[in-house]
N, C-alpha and C positions, 0 to 999 in steps of 0.2 A: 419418797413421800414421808413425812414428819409425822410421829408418832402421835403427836399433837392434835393434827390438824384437822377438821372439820370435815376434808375426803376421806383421813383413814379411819377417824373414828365410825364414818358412814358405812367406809368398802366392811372396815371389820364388821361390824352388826349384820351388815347384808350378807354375810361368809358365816357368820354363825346362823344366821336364819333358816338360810339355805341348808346348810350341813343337818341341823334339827329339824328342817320338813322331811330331807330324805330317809332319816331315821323314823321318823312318826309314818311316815307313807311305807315306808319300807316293813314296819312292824304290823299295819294295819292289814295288809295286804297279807303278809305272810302268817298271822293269825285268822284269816276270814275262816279259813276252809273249818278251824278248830273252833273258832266262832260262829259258824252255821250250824255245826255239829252239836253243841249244846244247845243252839236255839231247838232240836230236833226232840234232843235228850228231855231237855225240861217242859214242851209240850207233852210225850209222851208219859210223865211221870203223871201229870195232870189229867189225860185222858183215863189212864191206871188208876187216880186219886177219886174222879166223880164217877166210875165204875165201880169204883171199891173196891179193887182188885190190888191196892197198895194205901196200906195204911198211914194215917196223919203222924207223920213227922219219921217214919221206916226210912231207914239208908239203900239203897240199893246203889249195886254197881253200874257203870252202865249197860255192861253184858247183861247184867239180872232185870235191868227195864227192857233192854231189846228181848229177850226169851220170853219175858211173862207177856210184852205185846205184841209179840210174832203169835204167841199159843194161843191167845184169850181175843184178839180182836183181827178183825176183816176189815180193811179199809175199801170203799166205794167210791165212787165220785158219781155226782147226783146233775142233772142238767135241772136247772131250777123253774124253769118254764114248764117243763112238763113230767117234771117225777121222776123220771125215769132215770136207772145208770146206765151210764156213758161209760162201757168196757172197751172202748176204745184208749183210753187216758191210764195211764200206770199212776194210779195212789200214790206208792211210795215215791214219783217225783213229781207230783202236780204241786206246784206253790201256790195256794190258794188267796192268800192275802199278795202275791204280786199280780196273780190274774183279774183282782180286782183292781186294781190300779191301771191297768192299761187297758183303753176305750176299747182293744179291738177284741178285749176277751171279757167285756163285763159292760153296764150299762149304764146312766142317771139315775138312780134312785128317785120316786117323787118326793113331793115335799110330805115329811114323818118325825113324828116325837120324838125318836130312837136319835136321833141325829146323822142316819146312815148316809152318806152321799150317792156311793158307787155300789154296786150290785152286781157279782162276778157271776158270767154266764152258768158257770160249774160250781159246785162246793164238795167239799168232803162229807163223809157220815162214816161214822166208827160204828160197825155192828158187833157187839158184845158177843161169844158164848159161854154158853153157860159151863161147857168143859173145854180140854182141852183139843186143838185145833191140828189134824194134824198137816203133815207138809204139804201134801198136795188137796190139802185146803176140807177133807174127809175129817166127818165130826162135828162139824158145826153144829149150833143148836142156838137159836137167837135167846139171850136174855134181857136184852135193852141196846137201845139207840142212843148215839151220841151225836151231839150238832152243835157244832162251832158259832158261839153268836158276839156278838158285838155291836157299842153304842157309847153314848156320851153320858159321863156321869156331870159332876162338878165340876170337877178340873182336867179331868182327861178322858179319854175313851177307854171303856172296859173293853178286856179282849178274855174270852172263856169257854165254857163247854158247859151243856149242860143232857142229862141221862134221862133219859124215858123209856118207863118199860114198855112192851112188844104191842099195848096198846094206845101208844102213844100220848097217854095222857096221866099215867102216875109218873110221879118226877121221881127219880130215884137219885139224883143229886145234882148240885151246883157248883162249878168252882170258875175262879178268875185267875187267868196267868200274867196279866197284864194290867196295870192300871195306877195312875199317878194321883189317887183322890187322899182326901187328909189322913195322917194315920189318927186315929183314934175315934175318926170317925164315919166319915163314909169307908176309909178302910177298912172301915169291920164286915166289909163282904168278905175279906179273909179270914174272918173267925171262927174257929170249928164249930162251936156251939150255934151262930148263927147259920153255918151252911148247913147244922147236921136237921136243921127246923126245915131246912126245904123237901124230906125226906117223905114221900105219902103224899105229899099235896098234890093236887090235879091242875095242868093245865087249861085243861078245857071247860074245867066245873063238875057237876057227877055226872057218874057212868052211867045214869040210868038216863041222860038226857035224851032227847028228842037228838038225834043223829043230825040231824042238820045244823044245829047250835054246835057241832064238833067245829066247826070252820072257822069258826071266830076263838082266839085264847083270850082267856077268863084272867090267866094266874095274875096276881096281884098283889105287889106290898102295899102296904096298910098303916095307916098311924094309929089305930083306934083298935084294940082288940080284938077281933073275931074267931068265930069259931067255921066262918067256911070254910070247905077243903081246898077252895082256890087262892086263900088268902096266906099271905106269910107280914110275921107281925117285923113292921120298920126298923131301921137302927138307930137309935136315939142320938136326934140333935145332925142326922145324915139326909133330913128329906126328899134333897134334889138328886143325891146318889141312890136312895131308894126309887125314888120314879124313874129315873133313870132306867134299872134293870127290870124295872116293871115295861116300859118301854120296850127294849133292846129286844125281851123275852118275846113281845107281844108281837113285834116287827119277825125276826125268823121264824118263827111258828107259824105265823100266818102266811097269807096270799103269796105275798114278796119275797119271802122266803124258801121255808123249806114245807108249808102247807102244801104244794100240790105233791112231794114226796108221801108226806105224811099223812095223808087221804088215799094215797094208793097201798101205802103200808100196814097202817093200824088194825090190830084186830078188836073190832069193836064187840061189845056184851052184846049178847043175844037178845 
């Protein structure tokens, strides 16, 4: 065949094509396991982050994230329908964002602000303590709840955590691990200054309410300054990424989420 010709310049390209999938396939592959492994890492840093149990912008090893969230936190897994944990399912390998993806382990969401579609029969909760934990699980002492939410900003879906303490209804923080919204401006839910304003505020509105107003969440961004405790003030020039997590929040805290946990759990004022 001529060097030239029309078949070999074809055969050659198709011989290189070929040779660079199996290298692209071949490195994809053989990176997953190392590629799963920090997707693990950097959720866990995150959980650690809106516990406050690792501070904004601290290096840690990844030995030093696995120790501090083996000691300081207890993972669950919650059946969402009816509150309860499901000690049947081992935490440490339930993949909760693939159980929501497949019909036979999660449901239609109905139609919601949040932009939620699917709704995974089970979800995680990170229980906080307050010391340290030890091996056979002796020691505990609950300091706050943590719960995985998610929803549509502008441009993509937030994916996060957010911390409430043991009555379910002071937030003790917010963070996003996930999320393709503009930098400068709906990304400023990455902002320390803006997360650290989520700190006090109430989900549900005040403690003193009428107990059955617990059921409905309150928490809410805001354009307009307020001084309520359920309100947090907007990110300027971000309003659809603020509704957004006002949204997203509203949606797992309540009904469809992880409300019927969270009515079983909370200890309300007297």
């Amino acid at each position: 065949m001529q060097r030239n010709s029309v078949n070999y310049i074809l055969a050659f390209c198709a011989g290189i094509c070929l040779v660079c999938s199996v290298i692209v396939s071949s490195t994809a592959v053989g990176l997953k396991e190392q590629q799963d492994a920090n997707k693990v890492l950097d959720r866990q840093k995150k959980v650690l982050s809106v516990a406050g149990l690792m501070a904004e912008g601290e290096v840690l090893t990844a030995d030093d994230v696995a120790q501090r969230f083996e000691t300081r936190i207890k993972s669950v897994v919650v059946d969402l329908a009816t509150g309860k944990v499901d000690e049947s399912i081992d935490p440490s390998t339930f993949d909760q964002l693939k159980a929501q993806k497949d019909p036979a382990t999660s449901k239609a969401a109905e139609k919601n602000r949040a932009g939620v579609s699917r709704i995974p029969n089970k979800a995680l909760v990170y229980q906080v303590s307050q010391g340290t934990i030890g091996a056979d699980g002796s020691g505990f002492s609950l300091e706050q709840y943590i719960f995985p939410v998610e929803g549509k900003g502008l441009w993509s879906t937030l994916y996060g955590f957010i911390a409430l303490a043991p009555d379910c209804n002071e937030i003790k923080g917010l963070t996003f691990y996930a999320h393709k919204e503009t930098p400068g401006l709906g990304g400023e839910v990455d902002n320390p200054k803006w997360k650290k304003s989520w700190k006090g505020k109430l989900a549900f509105g005040p403690a003193g309410a009428d107990p059955a107003s617990w059921a409905k969440t309150k928490v809410e961004v805001v354009k307009v300054k307020s001084d309520k405790d359920h309100h947090i003030d907007a990110l300027s020039g971000a309003t659809i990424t603020g509704n957004g997590v006002t949204h997203l929040l509203r949606f797992w805290l309540g009904e469809a989420g992880f409300g019927p946990y969270i009515q079983s759990v909370a200890v309300r004022p007297s």
